[in-house]
NUBA-160046 format. One record per atom (N, C-alpha, C, CB): residue number from 1; atom name; z, x, y. Coordinates in steps of 0.2 Angstrom, whole numbers, m for minus. Each point is the difference from the previous one (the first is absolute). Glycine has a CB too. Example, Ala and Ser with C-alpha at 12.3 -4.5 7.8 and 13.67 -1.06 7.14 Angstrom:
! NUBA-160046
@k->1	a->N	zz->39	xx->66	yy->m28
@k->1	a->CA	zz->0	xx->m4	yy->6
@k->1	a->C	zz->0	xx->4	yy->6
@k->1	a->CB	zz->6	xx->m9	yy->m6
@k->2	a->N	zz->m10	xx->7	yy->11
@k->2	a->CA	zz->1	xx->4	yy->6
@k->2	a->C	zz->3	xx->m4	yy->5
@k->2	a->CB	zz->m10	xx->6	yy->m3
This chain:
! NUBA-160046
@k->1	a->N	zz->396	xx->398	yy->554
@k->1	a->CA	zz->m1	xx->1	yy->m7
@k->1	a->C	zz->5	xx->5	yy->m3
@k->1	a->CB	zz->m13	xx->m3	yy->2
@k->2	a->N	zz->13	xx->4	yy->m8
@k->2	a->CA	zz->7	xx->4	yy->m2
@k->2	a->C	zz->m7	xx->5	yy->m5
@k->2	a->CB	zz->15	xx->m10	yy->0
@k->3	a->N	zz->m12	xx->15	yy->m4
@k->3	a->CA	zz->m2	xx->5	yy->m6
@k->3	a->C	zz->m3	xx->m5	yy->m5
@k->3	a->CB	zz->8	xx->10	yy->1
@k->4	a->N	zz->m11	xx->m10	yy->m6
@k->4	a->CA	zz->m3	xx->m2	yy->m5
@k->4	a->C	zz->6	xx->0	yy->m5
@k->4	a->CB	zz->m12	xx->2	yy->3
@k->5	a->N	zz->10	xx->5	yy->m5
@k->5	a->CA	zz->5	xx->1	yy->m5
@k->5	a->C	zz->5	xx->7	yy->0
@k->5	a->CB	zz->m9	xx->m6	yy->m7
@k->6	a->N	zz->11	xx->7	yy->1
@k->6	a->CA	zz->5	xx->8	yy->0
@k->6	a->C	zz->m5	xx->6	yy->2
@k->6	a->CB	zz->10	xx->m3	yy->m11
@k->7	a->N	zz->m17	xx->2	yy->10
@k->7	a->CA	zz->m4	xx->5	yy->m2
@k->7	a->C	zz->m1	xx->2	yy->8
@k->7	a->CB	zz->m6	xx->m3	yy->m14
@k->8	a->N	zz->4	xx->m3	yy->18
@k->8	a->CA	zz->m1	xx->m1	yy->7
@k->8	a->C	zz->6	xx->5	yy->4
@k->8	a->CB	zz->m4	xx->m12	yy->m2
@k->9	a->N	zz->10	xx->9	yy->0
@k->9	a->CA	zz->7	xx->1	yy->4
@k->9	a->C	zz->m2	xx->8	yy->m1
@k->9	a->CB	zz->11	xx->m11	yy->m4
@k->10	a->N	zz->m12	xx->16	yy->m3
@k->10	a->CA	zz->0	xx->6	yy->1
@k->10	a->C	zz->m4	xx->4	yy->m1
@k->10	a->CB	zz->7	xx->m3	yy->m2
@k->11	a->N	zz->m12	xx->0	yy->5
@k->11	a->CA	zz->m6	xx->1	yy->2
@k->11	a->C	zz->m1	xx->4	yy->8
@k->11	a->CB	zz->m3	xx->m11	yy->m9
@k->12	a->N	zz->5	xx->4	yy->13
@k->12	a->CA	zz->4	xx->m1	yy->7
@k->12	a->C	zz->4	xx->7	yy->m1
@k->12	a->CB	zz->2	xx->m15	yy->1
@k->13	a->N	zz->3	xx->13	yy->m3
@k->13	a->CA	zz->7	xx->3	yy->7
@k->13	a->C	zz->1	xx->7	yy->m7
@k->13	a->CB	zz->11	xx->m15	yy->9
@k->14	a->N	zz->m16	xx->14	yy->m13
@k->14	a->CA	zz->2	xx->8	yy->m4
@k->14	a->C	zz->m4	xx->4	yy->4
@k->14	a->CB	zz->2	xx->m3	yy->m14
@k->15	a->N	zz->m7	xx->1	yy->16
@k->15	a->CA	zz->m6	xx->7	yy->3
@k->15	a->C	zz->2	xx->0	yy->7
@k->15	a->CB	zz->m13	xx->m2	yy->m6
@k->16	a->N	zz->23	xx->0	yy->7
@k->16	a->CA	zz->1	xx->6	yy->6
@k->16	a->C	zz->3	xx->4	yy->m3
@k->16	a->CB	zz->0	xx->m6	yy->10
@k->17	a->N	zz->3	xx->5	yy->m16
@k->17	a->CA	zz->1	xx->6	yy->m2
@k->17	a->C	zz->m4	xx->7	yy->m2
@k->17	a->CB	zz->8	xx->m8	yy->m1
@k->18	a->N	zz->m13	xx->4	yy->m1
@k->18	a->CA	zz->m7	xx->7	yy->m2
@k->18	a->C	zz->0	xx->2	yy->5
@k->18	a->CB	zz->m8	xx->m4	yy->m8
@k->19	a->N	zz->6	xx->1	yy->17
@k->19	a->CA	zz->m1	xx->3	yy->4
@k->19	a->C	zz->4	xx->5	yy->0
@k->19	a->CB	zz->m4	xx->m7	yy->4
@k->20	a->N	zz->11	xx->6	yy->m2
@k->20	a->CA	zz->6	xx->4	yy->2
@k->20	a->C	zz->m2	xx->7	yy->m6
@k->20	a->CB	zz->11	xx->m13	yy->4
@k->21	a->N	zz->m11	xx->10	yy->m8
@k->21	a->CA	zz->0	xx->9	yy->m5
@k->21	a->C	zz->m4	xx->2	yy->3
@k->21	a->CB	zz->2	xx->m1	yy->m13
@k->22	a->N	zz->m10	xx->m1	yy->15
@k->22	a->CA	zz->m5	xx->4	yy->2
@k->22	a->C	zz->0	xx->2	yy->5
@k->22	a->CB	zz->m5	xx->m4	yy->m5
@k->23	a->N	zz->11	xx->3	yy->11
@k->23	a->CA	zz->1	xx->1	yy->6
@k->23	a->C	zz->0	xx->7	yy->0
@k->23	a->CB	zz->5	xx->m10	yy->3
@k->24	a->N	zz->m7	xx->15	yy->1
@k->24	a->CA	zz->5	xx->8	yy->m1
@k->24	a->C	zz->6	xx->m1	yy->3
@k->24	a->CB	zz->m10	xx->8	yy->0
@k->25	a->N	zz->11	xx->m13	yy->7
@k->25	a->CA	zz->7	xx->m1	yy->1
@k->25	a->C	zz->5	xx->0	yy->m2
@k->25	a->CB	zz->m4	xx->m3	yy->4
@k->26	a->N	zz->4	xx->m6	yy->m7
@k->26	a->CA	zz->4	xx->m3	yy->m2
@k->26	a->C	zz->0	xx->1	yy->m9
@k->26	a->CB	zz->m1	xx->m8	yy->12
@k->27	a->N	zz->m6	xx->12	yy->m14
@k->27	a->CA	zz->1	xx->m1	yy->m6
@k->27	a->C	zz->6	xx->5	yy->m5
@k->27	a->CB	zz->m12	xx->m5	yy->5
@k->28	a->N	zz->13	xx->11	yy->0
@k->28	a->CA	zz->4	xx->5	yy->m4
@k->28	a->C	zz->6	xx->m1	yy->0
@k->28	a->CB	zz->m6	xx->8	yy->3
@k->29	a->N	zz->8	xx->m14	yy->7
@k->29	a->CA	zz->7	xx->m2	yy->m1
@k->29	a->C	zz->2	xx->m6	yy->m4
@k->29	a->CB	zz->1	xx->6	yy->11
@k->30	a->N	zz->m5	xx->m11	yy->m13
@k->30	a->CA	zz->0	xx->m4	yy->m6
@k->30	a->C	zz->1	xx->3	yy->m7
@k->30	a->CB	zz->m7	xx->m6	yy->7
@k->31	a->N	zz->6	xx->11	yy->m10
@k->31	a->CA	zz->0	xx->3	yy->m4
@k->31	a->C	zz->7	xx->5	yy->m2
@k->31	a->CB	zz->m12	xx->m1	yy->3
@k->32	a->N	zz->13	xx->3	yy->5
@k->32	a->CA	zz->6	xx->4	yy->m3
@k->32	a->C	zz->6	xx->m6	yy->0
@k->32	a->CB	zz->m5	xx->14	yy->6
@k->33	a->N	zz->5	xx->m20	yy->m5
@k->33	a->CA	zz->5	xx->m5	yy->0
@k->33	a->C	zz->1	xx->1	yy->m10
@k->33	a->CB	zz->m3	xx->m10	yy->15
@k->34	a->N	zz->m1	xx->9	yy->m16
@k->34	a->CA	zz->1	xx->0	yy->m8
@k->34	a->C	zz->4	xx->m6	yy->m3
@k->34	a->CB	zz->0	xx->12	yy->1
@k->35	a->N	zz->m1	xx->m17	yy->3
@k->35	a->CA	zz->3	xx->m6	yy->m3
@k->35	a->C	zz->m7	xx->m6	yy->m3
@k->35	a->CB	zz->13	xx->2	yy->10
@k->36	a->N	zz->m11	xx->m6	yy->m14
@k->36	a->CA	zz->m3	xx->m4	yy->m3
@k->36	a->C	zz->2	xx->m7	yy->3
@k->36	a->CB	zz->0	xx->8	yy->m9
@k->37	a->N	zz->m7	xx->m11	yy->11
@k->37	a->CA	zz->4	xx->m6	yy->5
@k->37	a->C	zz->m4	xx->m5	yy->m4
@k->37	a->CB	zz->3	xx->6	yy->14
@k->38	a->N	zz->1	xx->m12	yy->m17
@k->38	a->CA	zz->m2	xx->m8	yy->m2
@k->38	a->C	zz->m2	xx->m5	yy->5
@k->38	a->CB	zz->7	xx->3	yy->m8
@k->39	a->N	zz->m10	xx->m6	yy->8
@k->39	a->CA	zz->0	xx->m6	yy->3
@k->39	a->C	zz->m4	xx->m4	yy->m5
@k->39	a->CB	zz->0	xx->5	yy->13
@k->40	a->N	zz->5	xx->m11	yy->m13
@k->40	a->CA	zz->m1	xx->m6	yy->m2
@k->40	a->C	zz->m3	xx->m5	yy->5
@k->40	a->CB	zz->9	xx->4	yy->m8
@k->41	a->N	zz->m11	xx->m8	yy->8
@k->41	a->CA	zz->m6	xx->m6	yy->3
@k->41	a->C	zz->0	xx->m4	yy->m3
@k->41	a->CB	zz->m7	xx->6	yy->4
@k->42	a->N	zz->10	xx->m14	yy->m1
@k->42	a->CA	zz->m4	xx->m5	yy->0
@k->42	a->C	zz->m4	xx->m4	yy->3
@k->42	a->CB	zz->6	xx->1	yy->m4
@k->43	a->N	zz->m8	xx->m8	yy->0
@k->43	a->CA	zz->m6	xx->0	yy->3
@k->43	a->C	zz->m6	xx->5	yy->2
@k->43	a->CB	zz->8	xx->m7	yy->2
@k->44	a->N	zz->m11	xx->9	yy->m5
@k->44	a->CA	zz->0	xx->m1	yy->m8
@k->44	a->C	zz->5	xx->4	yy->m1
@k->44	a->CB	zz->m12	xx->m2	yy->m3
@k->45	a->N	zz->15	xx->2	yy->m5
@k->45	a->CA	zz->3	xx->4	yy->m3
@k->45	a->C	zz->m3	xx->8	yy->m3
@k->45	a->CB	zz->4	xx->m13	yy->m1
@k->46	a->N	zz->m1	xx->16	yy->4
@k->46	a->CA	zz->m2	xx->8	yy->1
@k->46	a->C	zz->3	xx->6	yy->0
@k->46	a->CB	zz->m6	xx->m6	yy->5
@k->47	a->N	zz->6	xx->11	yy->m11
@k->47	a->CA	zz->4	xx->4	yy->1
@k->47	a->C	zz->m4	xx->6	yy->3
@k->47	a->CB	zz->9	xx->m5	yy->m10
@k->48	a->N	zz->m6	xx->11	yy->14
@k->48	a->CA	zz->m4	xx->5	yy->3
@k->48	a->C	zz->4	xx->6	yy->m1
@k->48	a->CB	zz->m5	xx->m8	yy->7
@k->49	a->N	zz->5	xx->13	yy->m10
@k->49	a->CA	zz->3	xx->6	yy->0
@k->49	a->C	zz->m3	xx->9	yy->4
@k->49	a->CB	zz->3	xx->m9	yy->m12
@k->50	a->N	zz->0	xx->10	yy->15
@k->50	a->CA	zz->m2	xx->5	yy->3
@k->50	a->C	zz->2	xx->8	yy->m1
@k->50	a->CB	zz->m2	xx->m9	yy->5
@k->51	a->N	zz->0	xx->11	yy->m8
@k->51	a->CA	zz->5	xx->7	yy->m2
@k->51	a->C	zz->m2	xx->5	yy->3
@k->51	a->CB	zz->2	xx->m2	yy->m11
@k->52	a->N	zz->2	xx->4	yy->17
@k->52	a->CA	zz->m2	xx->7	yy->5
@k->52	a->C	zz->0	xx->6	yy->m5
@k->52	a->CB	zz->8	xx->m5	yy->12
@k->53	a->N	zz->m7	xx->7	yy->m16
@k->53	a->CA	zz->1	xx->5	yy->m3
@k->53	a->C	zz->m7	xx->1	yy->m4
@k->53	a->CB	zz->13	xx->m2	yy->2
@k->54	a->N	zz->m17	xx->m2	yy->m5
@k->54	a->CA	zz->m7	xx->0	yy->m1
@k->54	a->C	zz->m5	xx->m2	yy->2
@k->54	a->CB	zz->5	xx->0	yy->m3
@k->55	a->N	zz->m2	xx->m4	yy->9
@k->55	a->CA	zz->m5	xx->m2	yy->6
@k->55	a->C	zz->m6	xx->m7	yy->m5
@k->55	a->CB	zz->2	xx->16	yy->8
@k->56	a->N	zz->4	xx->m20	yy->m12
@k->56	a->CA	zz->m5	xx->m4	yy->m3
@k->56	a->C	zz->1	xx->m8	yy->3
@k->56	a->CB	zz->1	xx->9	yy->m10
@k->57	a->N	zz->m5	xx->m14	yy->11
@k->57	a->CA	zz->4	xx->m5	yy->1
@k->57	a->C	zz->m4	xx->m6	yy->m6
@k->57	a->CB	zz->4	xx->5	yy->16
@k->58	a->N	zz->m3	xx->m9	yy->m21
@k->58	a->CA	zz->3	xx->m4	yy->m3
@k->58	a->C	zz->3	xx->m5	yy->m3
@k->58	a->CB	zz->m1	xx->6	yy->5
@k->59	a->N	zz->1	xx->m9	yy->m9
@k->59	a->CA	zz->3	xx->m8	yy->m2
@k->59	a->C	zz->8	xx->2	yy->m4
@k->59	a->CB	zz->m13	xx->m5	yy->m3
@k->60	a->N	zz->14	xx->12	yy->2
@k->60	a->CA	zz->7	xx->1	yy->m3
@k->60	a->C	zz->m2	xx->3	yy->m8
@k->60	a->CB	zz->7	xx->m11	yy->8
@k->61	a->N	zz->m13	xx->6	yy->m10
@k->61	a->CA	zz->0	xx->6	yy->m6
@k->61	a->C	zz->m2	xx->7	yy->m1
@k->61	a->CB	zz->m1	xx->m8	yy->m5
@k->62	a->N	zz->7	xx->11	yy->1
@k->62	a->CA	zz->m1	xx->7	yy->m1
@k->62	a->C	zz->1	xx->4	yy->7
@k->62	a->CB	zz->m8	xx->m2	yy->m10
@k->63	a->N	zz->13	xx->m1	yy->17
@k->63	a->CA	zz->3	xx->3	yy->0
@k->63	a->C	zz->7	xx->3	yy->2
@k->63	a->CB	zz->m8	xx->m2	yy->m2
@k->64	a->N	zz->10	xx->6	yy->5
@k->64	a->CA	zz->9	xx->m1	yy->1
@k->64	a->C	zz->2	xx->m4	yy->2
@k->64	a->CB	zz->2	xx->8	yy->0
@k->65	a->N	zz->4	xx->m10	yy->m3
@k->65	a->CA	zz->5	xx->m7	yy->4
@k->65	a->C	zz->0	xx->1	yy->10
@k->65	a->CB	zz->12	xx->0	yy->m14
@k->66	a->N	zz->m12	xx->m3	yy->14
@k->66	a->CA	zz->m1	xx->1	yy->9
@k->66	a->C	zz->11	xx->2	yy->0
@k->66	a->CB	zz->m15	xx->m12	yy->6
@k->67	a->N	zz->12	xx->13	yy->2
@k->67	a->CA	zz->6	xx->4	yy->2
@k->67	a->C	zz->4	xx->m7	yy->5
@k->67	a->CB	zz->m7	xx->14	yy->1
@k->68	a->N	zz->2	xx->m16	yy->1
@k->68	a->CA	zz->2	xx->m6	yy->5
@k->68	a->C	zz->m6	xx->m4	yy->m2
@k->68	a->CB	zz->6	xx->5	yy->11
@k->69	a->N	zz->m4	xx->m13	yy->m10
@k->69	a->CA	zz->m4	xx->m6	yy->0
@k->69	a->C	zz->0	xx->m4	yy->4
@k->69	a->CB	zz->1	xx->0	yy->m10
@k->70	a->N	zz->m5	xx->m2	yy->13
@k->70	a->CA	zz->m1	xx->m6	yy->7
@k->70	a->C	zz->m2	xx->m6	yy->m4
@k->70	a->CB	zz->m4	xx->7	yy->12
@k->71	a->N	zz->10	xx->m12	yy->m10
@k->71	a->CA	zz->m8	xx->m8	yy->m2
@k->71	a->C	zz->3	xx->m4	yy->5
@k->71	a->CB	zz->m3	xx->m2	yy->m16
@k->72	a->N	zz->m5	xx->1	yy->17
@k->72	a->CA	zz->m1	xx->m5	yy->6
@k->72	a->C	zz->m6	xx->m4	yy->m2
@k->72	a->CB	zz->5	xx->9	yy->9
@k->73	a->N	zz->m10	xx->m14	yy->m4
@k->73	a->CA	zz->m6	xx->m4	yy->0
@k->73	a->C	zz->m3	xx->5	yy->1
@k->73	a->CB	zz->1	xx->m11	yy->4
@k->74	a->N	zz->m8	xx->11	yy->m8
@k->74	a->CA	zz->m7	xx->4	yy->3
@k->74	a->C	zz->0	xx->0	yy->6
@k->74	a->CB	zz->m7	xx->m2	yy->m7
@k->75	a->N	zz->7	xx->m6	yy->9
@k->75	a->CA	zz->m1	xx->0	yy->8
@k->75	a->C	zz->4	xx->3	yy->3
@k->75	a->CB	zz->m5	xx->m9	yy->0
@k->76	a->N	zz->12	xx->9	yy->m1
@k->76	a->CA	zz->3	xx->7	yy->4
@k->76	a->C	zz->m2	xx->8	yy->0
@k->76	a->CB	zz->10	xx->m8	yy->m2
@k->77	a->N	zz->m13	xx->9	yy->m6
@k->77	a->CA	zz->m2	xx->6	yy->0
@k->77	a->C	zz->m4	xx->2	yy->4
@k->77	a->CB	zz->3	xx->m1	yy->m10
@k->78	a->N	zz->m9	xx->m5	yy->9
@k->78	a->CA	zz->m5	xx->5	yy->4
@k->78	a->C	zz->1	xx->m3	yy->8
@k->78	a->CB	zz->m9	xx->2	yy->m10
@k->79	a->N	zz->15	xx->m5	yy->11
@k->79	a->CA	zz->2	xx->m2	yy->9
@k->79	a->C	zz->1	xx->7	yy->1
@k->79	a->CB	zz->6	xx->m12	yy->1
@k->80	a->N	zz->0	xx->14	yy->m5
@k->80	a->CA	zz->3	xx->7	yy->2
@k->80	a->C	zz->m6	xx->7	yy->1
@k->80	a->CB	zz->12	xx->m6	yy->m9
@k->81	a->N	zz->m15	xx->6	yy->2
@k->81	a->CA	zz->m8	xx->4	yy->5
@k->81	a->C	zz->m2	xx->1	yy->4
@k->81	a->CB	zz->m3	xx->m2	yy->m3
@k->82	a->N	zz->3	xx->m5	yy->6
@k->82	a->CA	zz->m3	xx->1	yy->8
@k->82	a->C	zz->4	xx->1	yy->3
@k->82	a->CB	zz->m9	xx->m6	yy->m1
@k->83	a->N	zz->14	xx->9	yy->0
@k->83	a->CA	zz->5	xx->0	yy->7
@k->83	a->C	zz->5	xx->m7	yy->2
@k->83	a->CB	zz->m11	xx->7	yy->5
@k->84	a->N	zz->9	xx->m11	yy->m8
@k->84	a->CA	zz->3	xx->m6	yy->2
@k->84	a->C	zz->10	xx->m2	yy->m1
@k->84	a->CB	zz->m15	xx->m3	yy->m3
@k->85	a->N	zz->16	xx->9	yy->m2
@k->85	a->CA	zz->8	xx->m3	yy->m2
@k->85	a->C	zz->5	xx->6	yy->m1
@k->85	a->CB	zz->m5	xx->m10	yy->m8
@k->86	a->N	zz->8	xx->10	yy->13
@k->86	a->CA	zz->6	xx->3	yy->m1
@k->86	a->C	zz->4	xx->2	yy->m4
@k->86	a->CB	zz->m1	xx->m3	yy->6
@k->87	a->N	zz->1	xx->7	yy->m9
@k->87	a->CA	zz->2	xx->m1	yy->m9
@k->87	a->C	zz->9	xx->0	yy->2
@k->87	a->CB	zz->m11	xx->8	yy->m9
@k->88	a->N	zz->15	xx->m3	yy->12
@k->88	a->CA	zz->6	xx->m3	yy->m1
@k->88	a->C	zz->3	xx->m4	yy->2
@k->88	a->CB	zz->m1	xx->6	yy->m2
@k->89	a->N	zz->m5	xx->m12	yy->6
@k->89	a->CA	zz->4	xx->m6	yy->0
@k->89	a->C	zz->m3	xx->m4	yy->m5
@k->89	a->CB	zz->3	xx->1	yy->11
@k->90	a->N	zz->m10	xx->m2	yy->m12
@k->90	a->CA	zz->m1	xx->m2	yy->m6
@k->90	a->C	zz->5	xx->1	yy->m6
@k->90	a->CB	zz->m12	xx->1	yy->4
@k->91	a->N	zz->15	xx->2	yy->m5
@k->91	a->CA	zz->5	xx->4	yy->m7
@k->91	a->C	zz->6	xx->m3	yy->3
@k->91	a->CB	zz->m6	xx->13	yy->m4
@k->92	a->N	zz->8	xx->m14	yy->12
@k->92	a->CA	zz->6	xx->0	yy->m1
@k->92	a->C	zz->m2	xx->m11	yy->1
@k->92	a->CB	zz->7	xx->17	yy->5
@k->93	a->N	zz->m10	xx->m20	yy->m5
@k->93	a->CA	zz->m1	xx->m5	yy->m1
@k->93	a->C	zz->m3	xx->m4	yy->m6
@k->93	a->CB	zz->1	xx->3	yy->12
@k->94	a->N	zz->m1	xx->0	yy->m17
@k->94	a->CA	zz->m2	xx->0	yy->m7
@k->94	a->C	zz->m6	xx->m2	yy->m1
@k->94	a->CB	zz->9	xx->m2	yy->m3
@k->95	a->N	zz->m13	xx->2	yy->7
@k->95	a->CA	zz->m8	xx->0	yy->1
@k->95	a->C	zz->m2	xx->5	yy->m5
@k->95	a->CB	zz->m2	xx->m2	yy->13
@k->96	a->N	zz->4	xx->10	yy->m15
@k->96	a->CA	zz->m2	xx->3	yy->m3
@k->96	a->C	zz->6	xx->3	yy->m5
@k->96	a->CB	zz->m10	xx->0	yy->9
@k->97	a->N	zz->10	xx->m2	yy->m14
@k->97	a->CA	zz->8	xx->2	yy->m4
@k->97	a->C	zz->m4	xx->8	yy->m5
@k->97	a->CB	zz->8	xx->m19	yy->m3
@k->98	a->N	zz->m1	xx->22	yy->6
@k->98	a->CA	zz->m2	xx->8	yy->m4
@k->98	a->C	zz->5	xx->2	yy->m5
@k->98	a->CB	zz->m4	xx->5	yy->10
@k->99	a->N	zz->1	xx->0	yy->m15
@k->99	a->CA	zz->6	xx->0	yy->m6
@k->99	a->C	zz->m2	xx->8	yy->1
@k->99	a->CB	zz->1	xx->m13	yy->m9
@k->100	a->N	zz->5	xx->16	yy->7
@k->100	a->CA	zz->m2	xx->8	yy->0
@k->100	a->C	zz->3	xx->4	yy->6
@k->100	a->CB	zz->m12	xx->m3	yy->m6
@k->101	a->N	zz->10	xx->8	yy->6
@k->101	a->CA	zz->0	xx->2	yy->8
@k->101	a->C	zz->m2	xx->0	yy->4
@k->101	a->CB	zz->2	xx->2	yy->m2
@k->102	a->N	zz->3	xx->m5	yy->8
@k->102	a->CA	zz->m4	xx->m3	yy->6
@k->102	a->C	zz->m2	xx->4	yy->3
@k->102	a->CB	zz->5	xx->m7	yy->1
@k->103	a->N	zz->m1	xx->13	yy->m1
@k->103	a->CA	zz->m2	xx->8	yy->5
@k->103	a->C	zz->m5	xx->1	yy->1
@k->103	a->CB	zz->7	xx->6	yy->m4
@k->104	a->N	zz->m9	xx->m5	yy->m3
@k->104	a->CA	zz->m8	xx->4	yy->m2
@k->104	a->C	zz->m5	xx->m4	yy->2
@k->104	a->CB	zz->3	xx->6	yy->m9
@k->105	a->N	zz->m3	xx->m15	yy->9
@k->105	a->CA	zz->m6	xx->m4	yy->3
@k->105	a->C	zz->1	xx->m1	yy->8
@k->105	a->CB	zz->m1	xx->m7	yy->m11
@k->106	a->N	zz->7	xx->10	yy->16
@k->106	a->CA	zz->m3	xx->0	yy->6
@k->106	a->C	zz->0	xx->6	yy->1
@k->106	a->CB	zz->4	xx->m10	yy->5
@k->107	a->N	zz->m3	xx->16	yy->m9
@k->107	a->CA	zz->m3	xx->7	yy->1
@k->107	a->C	zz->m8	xx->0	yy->2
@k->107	a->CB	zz->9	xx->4	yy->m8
@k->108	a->N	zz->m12	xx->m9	yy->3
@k->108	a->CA	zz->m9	xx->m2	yy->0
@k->108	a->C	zz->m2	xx->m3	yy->6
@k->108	a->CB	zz->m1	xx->m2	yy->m11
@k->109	a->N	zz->7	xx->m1	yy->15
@k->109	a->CA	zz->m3	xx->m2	yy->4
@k->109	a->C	zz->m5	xx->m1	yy->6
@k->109	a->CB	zz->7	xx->1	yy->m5
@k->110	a->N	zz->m5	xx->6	yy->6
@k->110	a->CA	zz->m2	xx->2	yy->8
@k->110	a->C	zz->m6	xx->3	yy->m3
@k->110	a->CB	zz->12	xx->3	yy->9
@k->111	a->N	zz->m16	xx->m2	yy->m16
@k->111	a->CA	zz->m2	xx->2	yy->m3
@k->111	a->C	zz->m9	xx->m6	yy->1
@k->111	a->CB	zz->14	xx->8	yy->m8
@k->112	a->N	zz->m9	xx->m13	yy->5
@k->112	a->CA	zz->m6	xx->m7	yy->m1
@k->112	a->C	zz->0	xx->m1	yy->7
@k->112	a->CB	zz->1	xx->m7	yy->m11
@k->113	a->N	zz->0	xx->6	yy->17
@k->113	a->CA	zz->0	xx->0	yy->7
@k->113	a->C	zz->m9	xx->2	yy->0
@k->113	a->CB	zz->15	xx->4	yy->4
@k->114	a->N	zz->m15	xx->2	yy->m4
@k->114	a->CA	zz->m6	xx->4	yy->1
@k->114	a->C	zz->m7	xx->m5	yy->m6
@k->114	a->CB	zz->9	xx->15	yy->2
@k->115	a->N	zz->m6	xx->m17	yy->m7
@k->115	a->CA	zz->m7	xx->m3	yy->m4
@k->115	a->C	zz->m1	xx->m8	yy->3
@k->115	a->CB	zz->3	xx->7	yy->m13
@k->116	a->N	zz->m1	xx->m8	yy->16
@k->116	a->CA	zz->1	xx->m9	yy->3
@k->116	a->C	zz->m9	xx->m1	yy->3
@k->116	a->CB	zz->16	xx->0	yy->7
@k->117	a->N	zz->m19	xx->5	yy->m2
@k->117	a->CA	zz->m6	xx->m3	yy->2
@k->117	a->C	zz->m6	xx->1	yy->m7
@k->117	a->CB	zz->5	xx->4	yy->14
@k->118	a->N	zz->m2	xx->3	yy->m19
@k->118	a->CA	zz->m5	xx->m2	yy->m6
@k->118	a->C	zz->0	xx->m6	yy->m5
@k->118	a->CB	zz->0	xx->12	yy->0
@k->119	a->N	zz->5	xx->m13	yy->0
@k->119	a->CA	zz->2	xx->m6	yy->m2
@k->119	a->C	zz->m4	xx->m6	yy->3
@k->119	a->CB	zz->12	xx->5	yy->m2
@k->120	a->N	zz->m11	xx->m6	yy->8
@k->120	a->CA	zz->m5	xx->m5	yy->3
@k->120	a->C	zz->m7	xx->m2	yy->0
@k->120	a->CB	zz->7	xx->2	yy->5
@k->121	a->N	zz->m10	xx->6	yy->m2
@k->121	a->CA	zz->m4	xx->3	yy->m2
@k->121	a->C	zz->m4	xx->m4	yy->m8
@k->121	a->CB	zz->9	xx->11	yy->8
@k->122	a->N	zz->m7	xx->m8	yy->m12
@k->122	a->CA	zz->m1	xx->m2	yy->m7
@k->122	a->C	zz->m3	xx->m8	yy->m1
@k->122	a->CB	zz->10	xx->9	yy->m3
@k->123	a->N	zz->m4	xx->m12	yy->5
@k->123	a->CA	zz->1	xx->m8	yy->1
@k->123	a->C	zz->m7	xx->m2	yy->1
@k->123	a->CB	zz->13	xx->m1	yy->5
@k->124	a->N	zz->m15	xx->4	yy->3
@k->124	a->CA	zz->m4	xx->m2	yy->4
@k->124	a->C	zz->m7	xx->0	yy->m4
@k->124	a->CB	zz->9	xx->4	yy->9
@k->125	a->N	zz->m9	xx->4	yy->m13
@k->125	a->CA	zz->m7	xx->3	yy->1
@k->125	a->C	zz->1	xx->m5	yy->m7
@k->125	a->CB	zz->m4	xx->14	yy->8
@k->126	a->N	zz->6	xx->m18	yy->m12
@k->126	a->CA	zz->0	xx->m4	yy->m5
@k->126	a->C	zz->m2	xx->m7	yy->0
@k->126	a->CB	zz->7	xx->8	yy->m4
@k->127	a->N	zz->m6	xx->m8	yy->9
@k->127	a->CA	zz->m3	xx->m7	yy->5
@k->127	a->C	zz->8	xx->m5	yy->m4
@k->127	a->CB	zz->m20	xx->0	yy->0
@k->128	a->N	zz->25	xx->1	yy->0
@k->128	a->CA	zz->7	xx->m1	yy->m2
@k->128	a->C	zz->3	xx->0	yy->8
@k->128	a->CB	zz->m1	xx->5	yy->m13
@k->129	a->N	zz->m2	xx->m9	yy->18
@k->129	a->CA	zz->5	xx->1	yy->5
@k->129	a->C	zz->3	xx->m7	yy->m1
@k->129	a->CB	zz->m7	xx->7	yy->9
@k->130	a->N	zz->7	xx->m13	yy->m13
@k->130	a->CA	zz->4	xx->m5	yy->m2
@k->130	a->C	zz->8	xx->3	yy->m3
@k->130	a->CB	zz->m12	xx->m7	yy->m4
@k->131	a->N	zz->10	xx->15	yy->3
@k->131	a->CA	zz->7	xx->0	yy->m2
@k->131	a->C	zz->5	xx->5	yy->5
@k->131	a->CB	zz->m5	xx->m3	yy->m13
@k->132	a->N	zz->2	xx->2	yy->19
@k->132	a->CA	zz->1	xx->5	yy->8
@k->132	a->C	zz->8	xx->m8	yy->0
@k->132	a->CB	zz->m18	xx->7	yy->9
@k->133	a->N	zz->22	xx->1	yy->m7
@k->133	a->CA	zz->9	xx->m8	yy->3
@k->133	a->C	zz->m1	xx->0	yy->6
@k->133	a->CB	zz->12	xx->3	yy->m7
């Protein structure tokens, strides 16, 4: 089974970013990156904005232009969640096409590493294991 809709998509893969802010770990070093990161989604069609500097996450209105944008499938989005995709090969095999700066979205990397099992986690306790890769 895939997401219903956009509201799904950023429902899903947005509340790992809520976590991450709420983390005391990961949440100060998410914060101090101070970039604004887009992700666009199809299937469904979904825009997702995250602004480290407010710690908000988003549909894009009202607020800043992102810094970097990823668009990829939901289903790769929330593959990538769980651990499942390599982003720079995903990126260097156009699975996931980025606009902006690339720097600053594998600086987050090693960052979303650490939220992969809440991610699943989530899936799980939502009885959404149809959307387990």
């Amino acid at each position: 089974m895939a997401f219903k809709d956009a509201d799904e998509v950023r429902h899903y893969i947005g509340s790992v970013f809520s976590v991450a802010f709420d983390d005391p770990e990961i949440g100060p070093k998410l914060k101090s990156t101070g970039i604004v990161l887009g992700f666009r989604f199809s299937d469904p069609e979904t825009t997702l904005v995250v602004d480290t500097i407010s710690a908000t996450v988003g549909d894009g209105t009202g607020q800043p232009e992102p810094t970097a944008v990823m668009a990829m499938t939901s289903e790769l989005g929330s593959a990538y969640w769980q651990g499942k995709v390599n982003l720079p090969l995903a990126m260097a095999r156009g699975k996931i096409k980025v606009e902006g700066n690339v720097a600053s979205l594998l600086k987050l990397a090693p960052l979303g590493k650490k939220l992969f099992p809440a991610y699943v986690d989530r899936l799980n306790a939502a009885g959404r294991a149809d959307l387990l890769a």
